[in-house]
mmCIF file of the N, C-alpha and C atoms, coordinates in Angstrom:
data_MODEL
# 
_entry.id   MODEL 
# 
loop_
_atom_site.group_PDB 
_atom_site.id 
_atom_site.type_symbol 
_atom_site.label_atom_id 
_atom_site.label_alt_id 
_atom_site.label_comp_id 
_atom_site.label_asym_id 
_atom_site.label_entity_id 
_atom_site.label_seq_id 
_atom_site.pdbx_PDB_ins_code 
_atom_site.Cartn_x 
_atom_site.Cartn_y 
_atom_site.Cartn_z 
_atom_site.occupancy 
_atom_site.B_iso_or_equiv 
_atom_site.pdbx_formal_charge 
_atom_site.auth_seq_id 
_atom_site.auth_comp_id 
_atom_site.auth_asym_id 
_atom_site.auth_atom_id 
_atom_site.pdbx_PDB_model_num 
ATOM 1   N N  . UNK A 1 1  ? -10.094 13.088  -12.189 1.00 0.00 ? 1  UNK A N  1 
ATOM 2   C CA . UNK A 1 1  ? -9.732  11.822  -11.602 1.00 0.00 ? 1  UNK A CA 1 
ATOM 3   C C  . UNK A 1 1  ? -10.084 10.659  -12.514 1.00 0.00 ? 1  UNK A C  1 
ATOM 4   N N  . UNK A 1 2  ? -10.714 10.973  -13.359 1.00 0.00 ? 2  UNK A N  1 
ATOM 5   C CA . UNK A 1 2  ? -11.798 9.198   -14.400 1.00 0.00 ? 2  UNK A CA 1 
ATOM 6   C C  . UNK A 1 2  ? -10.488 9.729   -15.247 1.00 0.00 ? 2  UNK A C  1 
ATOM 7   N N  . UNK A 1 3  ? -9.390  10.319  -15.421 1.00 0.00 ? 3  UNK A N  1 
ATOM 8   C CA . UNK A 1 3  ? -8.457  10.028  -15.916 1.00 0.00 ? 3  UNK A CA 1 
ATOM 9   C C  . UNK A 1 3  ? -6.981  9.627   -15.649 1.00 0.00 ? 3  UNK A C  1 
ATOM 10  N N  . UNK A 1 4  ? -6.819  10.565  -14.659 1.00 0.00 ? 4  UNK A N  1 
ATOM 11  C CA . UNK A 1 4  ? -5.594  10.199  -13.837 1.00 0.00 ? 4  UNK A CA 1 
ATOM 12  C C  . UNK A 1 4  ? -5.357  9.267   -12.897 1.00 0.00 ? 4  UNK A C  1 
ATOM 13  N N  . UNK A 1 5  ? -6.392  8.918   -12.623 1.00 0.00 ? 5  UNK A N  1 
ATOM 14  C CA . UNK A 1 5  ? -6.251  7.608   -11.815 1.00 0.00 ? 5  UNK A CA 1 
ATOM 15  C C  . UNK A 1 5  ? -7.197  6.328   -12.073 1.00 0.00 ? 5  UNK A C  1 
ATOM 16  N N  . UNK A 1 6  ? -7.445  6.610   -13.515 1.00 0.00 ? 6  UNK A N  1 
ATOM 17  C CA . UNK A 1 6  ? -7.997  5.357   -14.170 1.00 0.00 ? 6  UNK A CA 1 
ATOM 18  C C  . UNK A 1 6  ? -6.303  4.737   -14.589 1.00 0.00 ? 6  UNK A C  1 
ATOM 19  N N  . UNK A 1 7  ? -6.682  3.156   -13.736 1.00 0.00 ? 7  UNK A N  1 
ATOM 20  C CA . UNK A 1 7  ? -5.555  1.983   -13.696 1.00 0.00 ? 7  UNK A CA 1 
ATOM 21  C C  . UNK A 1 7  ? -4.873  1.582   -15.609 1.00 0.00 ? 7  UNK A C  1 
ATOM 22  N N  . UNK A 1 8  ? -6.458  1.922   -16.225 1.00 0.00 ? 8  UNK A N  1 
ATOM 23  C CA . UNK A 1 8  ? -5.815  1.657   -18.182 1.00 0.00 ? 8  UNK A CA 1 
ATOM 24  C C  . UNK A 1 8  ? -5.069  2.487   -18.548 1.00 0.00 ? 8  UNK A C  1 
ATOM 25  N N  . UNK A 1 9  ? -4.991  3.572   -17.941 1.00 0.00 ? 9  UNK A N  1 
ATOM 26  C CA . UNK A 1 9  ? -4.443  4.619   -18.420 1.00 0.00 ? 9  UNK A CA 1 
ATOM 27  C C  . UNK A 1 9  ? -2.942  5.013   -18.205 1.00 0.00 ? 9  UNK A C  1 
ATOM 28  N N  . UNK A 1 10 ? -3.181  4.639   -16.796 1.00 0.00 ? 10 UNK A N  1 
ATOM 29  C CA . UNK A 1 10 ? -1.600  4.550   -15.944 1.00 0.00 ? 10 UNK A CA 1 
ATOM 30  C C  . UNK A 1 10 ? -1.056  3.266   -16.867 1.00 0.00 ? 10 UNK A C  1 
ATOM 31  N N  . UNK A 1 11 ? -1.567  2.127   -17.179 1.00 0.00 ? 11 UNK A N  1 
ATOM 32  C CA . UNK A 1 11 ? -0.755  1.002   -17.473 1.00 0.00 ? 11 UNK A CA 1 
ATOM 33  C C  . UNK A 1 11 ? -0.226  1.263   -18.683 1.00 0.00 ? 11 UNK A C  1 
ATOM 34  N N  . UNK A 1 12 ? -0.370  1.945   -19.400 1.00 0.00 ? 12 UNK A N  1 
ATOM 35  C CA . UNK A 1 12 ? 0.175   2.950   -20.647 1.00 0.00 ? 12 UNK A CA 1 
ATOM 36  C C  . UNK A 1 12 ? 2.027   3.058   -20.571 1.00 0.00 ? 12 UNK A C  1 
ATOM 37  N N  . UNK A 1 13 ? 2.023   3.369   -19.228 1.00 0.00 ? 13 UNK A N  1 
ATOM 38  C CA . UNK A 1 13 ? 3.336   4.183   -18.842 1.00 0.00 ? 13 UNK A CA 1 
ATOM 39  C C  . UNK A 1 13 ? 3.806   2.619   -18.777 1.00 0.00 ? 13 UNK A C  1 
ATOM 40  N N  . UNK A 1 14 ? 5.227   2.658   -20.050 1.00 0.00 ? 14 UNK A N  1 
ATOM 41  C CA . UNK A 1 14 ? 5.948   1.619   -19.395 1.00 0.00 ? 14 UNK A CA 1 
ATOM 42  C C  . UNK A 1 14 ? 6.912   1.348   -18.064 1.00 0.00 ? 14 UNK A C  1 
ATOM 43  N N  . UNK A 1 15 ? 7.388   0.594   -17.149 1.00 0.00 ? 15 UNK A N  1 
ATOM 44  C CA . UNK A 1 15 ? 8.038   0.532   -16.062 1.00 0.00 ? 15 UNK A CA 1 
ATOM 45  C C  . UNK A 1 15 ? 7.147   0.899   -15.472 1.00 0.00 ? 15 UNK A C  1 
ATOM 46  N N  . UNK A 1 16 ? 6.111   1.313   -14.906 1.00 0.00 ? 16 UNK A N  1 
ATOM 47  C CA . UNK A 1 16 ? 5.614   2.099   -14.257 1.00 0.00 ? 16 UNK A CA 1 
ATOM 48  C C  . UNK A 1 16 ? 6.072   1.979   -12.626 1.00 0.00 ? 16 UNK A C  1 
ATOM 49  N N  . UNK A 1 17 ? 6.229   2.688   -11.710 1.00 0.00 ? 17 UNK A N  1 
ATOM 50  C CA . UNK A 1 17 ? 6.308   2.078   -10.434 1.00 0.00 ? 17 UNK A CA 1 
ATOM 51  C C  . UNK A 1 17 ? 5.086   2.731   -9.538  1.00 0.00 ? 17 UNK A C  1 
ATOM 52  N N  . UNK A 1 18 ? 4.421   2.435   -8.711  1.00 0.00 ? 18 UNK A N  1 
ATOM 53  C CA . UNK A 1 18 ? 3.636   2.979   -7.589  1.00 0.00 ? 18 UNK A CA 1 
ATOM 54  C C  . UNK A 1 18 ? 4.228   2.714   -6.445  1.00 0.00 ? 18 UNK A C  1 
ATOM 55  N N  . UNK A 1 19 ? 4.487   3.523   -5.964  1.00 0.00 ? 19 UNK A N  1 
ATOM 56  C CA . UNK A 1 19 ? 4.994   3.454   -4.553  1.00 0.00 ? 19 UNK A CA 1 
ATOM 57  C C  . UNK A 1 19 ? 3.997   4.289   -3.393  1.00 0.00 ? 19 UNK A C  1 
ATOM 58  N N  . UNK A 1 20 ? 3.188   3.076   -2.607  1.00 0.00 ? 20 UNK A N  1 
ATOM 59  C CA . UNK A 1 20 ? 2.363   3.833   -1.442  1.00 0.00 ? 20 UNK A CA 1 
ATOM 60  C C  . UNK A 1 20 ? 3.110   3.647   -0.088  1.00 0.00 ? 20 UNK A C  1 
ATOM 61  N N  . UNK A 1 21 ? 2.413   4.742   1.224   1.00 0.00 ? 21 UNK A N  1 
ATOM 62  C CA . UNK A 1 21 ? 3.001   3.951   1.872   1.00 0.00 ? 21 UNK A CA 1 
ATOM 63  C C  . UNK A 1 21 ? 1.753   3.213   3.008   1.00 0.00 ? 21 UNK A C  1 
ATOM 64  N N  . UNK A 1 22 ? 1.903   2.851   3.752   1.00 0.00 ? 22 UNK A N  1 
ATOM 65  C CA . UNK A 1 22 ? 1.441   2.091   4.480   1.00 0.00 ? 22 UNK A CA 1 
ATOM 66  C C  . UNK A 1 22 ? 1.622   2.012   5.981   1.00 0.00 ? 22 UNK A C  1 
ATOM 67  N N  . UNK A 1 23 ? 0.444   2.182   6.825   1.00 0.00 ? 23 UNK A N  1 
ATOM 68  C CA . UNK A 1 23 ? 0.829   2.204   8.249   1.00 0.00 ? 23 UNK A CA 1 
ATOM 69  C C  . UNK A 1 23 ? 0.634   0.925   9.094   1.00 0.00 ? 23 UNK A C  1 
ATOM 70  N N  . UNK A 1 24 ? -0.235  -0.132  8.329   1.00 0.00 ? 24 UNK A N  1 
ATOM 71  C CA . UNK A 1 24 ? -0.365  -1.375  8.727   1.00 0.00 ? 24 UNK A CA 1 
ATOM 72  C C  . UNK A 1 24 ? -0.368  -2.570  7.804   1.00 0.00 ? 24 UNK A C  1 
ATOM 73  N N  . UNK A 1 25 ? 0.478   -3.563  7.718   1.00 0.00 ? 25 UNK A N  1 
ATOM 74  C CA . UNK A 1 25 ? 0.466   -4.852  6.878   1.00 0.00 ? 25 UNK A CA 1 
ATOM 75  C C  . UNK A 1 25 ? 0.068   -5.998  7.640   1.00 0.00 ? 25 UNK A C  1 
ATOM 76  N N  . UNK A 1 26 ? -0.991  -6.523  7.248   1.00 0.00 ? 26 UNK A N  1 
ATOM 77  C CA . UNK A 1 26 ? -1.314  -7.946  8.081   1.00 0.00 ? 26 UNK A CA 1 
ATOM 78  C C  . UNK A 1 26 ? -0.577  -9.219  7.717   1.00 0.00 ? 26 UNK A C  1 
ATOM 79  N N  . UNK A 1 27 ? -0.451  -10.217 8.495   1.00 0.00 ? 27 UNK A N  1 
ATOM 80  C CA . UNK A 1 27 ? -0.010  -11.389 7.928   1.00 0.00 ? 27 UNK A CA 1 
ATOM 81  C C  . UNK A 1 27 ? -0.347  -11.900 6.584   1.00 0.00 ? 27 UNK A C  1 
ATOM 82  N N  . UNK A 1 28 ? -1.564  -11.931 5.788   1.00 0.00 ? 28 UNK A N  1 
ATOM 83  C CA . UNK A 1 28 ? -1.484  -12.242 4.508   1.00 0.00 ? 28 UNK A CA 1 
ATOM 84  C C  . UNK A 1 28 ? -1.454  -10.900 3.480   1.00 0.00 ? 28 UNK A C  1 
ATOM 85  N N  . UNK A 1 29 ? -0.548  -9.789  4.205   1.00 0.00 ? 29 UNK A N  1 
ATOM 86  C CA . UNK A 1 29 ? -0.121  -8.793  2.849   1.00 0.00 ? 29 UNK A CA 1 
ATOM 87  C C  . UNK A 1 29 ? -1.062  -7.713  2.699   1.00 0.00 ? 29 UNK A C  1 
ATOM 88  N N  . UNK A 1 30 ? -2.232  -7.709  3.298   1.00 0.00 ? 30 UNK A N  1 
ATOM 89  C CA . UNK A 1 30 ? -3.264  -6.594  3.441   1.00 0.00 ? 30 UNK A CA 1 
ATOM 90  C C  . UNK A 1 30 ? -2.479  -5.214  4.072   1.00 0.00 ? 30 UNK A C  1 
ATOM 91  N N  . UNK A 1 31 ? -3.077  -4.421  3.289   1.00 0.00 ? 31 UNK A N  1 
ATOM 92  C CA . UNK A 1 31 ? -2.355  -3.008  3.557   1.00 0.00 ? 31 UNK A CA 1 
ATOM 93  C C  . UNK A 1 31 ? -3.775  -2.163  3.877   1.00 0.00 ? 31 UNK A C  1 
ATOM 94  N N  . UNK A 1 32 ? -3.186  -0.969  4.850   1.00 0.00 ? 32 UNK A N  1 
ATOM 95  C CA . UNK A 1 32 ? -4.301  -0.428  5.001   1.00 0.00 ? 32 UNK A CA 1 
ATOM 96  C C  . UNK A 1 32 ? -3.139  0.822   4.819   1.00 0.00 ? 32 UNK A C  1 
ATOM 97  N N  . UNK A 1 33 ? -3.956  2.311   4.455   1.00 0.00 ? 33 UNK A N  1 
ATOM 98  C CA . UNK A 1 33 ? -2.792  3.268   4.164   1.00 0.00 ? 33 UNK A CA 1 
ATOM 99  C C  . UNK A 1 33 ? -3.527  4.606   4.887   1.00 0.00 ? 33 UNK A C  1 
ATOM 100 N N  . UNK A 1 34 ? -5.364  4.290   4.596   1.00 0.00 ? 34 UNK A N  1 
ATOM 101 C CA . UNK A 1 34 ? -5.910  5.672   5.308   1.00 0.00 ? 34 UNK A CA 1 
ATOM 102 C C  . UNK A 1 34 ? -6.173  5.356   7.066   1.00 0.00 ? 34 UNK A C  1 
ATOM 103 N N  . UNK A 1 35 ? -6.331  4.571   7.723   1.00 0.00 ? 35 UNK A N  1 
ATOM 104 C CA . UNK A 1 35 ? -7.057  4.588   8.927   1.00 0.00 ? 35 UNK A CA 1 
ATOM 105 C C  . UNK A 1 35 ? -6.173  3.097   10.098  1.00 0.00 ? 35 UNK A C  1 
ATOM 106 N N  . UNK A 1 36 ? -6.187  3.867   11.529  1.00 0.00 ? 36 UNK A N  1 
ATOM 107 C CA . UNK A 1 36 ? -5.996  2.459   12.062  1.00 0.00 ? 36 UNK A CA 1 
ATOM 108 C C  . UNK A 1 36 ? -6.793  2.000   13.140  1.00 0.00 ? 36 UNK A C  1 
ATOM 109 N N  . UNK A 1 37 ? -7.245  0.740   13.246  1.00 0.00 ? 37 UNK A N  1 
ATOM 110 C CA . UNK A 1 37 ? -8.996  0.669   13.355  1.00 0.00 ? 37 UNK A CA 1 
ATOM 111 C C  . UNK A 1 37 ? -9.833  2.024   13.137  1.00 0.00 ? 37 UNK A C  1 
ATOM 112 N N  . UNK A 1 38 ? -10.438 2.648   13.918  1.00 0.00 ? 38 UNK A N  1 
ATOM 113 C CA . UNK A 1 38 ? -11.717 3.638   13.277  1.00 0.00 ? 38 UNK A CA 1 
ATOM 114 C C  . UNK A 1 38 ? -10.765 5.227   13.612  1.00 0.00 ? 38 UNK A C  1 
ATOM 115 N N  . UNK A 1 39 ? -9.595  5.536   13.953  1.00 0.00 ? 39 UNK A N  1 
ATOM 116 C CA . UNK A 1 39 ? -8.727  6.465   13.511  1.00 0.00 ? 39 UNK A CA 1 
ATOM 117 C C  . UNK A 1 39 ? -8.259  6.640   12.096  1.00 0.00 ? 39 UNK A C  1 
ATOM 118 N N  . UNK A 1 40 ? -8.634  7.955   11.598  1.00 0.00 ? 40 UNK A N  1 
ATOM 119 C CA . UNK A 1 40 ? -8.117  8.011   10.070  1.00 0.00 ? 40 UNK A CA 1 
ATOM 120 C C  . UNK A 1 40 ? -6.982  8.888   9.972   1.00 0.00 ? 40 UNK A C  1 
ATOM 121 N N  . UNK A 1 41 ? -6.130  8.975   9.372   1.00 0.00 ? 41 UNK A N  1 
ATOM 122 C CA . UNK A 1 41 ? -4.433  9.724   9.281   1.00 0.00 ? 41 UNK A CA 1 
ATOM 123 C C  . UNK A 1 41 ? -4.297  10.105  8.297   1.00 0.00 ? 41 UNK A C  1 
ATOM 124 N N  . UNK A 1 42 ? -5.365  9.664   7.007   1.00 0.00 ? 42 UNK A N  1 
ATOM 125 C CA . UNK A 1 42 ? -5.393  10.487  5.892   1.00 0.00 ? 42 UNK A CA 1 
ATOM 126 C C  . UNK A 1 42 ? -6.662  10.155  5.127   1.00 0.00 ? 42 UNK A C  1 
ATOM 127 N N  . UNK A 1 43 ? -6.979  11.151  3.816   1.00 0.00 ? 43 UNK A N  1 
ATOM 128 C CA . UNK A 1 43 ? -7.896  11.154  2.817   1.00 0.00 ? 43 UNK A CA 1 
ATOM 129 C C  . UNK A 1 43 ? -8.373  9.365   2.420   1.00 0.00 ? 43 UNK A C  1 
ATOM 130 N N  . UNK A 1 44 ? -9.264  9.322   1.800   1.00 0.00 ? 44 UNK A N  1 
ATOM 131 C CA . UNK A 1 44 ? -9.144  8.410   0.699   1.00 0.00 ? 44 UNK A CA 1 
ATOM 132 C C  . UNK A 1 44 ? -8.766  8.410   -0.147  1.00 0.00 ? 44 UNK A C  1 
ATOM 133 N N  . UNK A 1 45 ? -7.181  8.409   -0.844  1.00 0.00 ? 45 UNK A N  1 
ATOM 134 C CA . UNK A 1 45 ? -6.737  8.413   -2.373  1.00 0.00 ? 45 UNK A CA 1 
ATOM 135 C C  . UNK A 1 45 ? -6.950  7.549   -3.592  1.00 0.00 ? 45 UNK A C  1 
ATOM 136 N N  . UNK A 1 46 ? -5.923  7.210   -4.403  1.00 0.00 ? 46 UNK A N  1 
ATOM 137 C CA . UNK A 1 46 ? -6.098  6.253   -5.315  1.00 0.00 ? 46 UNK A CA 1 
ATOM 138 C C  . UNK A 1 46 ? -5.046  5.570   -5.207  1.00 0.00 ? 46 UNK A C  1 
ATOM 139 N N  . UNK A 1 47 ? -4.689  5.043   -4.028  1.00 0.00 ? 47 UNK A N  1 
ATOM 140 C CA . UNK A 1 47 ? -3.433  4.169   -3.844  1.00 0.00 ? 47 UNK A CA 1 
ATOM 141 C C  . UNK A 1 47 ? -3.989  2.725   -5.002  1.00 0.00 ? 47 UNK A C  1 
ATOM 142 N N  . UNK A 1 48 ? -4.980  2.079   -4.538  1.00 0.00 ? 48 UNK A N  1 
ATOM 143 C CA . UNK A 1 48 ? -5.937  1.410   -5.415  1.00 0.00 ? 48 UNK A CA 1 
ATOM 144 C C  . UNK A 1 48 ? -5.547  1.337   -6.976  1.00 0.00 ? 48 UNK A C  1 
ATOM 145 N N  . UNK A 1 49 ? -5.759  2.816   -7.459  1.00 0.00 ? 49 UNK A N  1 
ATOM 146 C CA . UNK A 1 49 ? -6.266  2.457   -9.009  1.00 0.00 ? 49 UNK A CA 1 
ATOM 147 C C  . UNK A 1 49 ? -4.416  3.029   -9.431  1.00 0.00 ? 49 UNK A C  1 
ATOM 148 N N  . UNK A 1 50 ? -3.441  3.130   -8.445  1.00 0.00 ? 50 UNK A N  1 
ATOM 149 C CA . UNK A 1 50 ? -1.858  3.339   -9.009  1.00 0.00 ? 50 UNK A CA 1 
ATOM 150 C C  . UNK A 1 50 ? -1.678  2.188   -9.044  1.00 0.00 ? 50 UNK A C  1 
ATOM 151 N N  . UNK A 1 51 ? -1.443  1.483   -7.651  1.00 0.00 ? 51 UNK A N  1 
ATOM 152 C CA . UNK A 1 51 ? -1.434  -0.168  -7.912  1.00 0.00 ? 51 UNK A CA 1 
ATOM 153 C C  . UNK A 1 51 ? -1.488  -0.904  -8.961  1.00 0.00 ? 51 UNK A C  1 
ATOM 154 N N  . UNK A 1 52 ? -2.734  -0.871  -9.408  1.00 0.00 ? 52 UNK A N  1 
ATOM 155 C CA . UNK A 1 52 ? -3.373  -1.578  -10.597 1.00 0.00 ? 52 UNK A CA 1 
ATOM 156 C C  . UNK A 1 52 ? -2.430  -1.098  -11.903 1.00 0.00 ? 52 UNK A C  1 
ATOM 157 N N  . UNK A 1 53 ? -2.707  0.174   -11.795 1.00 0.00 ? 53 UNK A N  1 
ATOM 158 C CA . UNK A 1 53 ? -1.669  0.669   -12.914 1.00 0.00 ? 53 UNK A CA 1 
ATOM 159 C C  . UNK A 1 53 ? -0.596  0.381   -13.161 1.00 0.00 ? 53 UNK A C  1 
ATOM 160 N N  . UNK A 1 54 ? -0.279  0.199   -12.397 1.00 0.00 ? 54 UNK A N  1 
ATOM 161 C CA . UNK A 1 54 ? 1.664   -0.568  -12.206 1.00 0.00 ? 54 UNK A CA 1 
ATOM 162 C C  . UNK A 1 54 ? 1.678   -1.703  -12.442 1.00 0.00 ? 54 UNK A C  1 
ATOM 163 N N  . UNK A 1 55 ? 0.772   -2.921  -12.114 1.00 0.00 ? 55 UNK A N  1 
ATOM 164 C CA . UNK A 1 55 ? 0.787   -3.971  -11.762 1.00 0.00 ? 55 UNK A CA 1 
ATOM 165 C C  . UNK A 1 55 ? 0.843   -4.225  -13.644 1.00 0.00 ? 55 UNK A C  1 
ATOM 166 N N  . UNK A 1 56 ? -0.336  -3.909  -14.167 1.00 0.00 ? 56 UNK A N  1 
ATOM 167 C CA . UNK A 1 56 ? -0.509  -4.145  -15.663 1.00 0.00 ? 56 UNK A CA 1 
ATOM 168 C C  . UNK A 1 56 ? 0.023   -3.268  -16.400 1.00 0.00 ? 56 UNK A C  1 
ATOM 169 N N  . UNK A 1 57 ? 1.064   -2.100  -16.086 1.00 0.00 ? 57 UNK A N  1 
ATOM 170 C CA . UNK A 1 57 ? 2.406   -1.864  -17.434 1.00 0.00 ? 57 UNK A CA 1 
ATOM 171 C C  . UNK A 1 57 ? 3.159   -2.681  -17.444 1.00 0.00 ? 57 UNK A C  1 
ATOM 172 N N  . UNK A 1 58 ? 3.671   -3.035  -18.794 1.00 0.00 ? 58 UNK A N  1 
ATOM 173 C CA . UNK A 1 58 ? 4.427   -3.642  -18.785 1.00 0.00 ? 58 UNK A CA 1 
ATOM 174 C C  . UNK A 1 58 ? 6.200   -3.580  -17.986 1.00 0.00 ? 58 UNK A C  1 
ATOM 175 N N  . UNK A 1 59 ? 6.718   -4.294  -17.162 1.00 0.00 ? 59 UNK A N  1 
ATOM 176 C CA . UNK A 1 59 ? 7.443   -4.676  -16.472 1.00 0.00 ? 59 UNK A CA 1 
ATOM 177 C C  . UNK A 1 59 ? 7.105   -3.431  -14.997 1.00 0.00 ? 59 UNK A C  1 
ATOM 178 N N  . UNK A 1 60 ? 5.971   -3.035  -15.143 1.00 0.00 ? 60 UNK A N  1 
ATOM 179 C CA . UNK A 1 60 ? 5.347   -2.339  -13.954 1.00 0.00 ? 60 UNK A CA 1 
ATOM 180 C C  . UNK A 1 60 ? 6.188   -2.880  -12.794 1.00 0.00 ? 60 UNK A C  1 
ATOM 181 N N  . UNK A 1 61 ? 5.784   -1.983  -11.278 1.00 0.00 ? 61 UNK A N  1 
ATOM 182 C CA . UNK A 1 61 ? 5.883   -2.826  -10.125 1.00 0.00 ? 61 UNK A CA 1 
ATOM 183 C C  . UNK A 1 61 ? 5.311   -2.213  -9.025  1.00 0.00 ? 61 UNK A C  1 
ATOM 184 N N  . UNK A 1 62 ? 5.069   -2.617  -7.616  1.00 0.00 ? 62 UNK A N  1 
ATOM 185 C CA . UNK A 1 62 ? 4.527   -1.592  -6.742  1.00 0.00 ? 62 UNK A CA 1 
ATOM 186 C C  . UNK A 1 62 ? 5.230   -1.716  -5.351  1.00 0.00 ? 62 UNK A C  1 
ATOM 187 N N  . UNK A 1 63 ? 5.273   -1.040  -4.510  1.00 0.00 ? 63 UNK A N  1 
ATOM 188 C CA . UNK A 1 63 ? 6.075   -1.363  -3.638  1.00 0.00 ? 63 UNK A CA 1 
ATOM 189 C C  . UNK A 1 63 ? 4.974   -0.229  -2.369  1.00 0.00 ? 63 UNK A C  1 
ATOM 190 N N  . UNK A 1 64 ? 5.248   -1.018  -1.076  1.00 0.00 ? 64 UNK A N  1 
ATOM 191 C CA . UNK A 1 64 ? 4.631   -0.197  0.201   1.00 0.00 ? 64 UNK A CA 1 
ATOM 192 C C  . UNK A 1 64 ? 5.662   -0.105  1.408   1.00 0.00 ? 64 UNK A C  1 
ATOM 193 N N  . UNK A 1 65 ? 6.383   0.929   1.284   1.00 0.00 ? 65 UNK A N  1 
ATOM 194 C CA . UNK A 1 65 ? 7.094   0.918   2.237   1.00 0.00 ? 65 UNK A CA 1 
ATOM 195 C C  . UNK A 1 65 ? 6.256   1.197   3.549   1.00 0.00 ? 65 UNK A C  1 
ATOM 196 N N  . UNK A 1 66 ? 7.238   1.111   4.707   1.00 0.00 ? 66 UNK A N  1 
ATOM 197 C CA . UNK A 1 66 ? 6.203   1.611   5.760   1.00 0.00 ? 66 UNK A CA 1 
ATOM 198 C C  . UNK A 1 66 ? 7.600   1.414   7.031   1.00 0.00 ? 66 UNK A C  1 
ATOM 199 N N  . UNK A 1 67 ? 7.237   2.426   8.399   1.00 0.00 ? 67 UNK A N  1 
ATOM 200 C CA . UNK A 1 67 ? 7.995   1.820   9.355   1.00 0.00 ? 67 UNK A CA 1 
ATOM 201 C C  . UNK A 1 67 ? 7.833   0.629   10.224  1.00 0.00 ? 67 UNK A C  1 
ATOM 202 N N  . UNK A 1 68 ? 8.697   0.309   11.035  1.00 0.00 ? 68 UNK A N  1 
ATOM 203 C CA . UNK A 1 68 ? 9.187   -0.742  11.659  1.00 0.00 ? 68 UNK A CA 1 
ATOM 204 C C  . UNK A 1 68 ? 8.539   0.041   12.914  1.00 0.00 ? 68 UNK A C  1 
ATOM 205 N N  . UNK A 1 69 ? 7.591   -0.141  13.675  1.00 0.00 ? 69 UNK A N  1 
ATOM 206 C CA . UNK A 1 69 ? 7.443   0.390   14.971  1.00 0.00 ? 69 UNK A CA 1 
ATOM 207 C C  . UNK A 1 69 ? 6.331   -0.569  15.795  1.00 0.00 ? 69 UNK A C  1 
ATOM 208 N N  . UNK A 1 70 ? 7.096   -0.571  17.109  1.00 0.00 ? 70 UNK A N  1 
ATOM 209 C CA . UNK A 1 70 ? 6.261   -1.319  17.929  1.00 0.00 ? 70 UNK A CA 1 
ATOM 210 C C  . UNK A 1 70 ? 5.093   -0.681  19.464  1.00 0.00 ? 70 UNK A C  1 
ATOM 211 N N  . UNK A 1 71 ? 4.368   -0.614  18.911  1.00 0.00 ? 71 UNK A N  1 
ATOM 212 C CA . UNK A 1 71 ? 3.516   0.204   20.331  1.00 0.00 ? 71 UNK A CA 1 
ATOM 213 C C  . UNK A 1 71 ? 3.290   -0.712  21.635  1.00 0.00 ? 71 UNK A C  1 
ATOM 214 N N  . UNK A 1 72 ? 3.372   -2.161  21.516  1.00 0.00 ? 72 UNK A N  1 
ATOM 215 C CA . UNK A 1 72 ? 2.304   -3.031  22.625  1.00 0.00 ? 72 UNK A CA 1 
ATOM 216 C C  . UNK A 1 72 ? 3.541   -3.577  22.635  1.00 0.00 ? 72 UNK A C  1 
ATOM 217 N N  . UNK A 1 73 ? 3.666   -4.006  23.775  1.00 0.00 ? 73 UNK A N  1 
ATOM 218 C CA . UNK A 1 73 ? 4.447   -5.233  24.322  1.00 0.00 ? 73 UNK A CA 1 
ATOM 219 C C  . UNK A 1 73 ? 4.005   -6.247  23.080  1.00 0.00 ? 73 UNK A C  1 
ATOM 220 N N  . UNK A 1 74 ? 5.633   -6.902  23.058  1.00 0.00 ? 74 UNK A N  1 
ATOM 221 C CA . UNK A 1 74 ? 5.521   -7.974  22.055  1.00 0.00 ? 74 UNK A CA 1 
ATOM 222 C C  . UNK A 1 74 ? 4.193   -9.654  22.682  1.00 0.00 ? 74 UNK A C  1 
ATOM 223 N N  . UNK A 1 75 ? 4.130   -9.809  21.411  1.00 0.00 ? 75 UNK A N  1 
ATOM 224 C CA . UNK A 1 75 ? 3.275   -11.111 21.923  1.00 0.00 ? 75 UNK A CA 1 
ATOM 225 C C  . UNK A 1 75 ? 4.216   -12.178 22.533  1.00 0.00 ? 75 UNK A C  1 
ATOM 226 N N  . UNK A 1 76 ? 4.061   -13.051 24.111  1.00 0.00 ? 76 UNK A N  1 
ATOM 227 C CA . UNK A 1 76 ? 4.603   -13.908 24.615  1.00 0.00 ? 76 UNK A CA 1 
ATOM 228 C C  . UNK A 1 76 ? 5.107   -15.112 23.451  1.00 0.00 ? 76 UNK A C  1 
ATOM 229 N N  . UNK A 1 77 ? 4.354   -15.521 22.569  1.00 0.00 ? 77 UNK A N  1 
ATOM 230 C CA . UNK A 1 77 ? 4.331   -16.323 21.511  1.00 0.00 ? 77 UNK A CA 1 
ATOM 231 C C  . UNK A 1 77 ? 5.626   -16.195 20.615  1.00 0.00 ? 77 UNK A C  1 
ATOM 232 N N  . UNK A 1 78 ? 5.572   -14.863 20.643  1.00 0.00 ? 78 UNK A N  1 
ATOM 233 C CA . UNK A 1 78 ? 6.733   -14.774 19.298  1.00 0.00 ? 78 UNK A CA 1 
ATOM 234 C C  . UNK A 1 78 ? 8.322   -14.225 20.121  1.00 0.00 ? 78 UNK A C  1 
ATOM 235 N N  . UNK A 1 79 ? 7.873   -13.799 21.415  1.00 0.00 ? 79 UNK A N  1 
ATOM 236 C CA . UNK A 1 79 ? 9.401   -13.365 21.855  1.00 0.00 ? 79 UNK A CA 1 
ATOM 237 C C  . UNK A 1 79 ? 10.587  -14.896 22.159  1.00 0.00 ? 79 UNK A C  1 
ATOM 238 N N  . UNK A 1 80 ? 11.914  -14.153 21.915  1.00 0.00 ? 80 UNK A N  1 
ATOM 239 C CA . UNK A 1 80 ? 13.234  -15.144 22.018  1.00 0.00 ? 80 UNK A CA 1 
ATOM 240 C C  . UNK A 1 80 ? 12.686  -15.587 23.209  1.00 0.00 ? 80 UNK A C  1 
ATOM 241 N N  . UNK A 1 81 ? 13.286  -17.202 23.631  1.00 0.00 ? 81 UNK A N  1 
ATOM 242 C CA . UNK A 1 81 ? 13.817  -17.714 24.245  1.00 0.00 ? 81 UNK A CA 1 
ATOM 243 C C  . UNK A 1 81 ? 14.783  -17.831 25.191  1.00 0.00 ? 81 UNK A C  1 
# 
């Protein structure tokens, strides 16, 4: 791992892309990918040190897809009119 998922190493690779995915995005862009509040759905990986890697190859990029799903009644605030 102090190689394959060291971020200097990945940034090597030109284009690089990381693609994680993601089960929660907050309003300012915070991703969470292992846990939702104190439920965990997966390992701890190196979503982290791909990121990074991507971010600093040159014309790198990263992307977090994730689904569209709603569990709770929408907030009164944000529903139509």
């Amino acid at each position: 791992m102090s190689y394959t998922n060291n971020p200097t190493v990945l940034a090597r690779q030109r284009n690089m892309t990381a693609i994680n995915s993601a089960l929660e995005i907050d309003l300012t862009g915070q991703a969470t990918a292992e846990s939702i509040g104190g439920i965990f759905y997966s390992g701890i990986g190196g979503q982290a040190d791909f990121m990074r890697g991507a971010i600093l190859s040159p014309g790198g990029k990263t992307s977090w897809p994730f689904s569209r799903r709603q569990r709770t009644a929408p907030c009164p605030a944000s529903s139509p009119s």
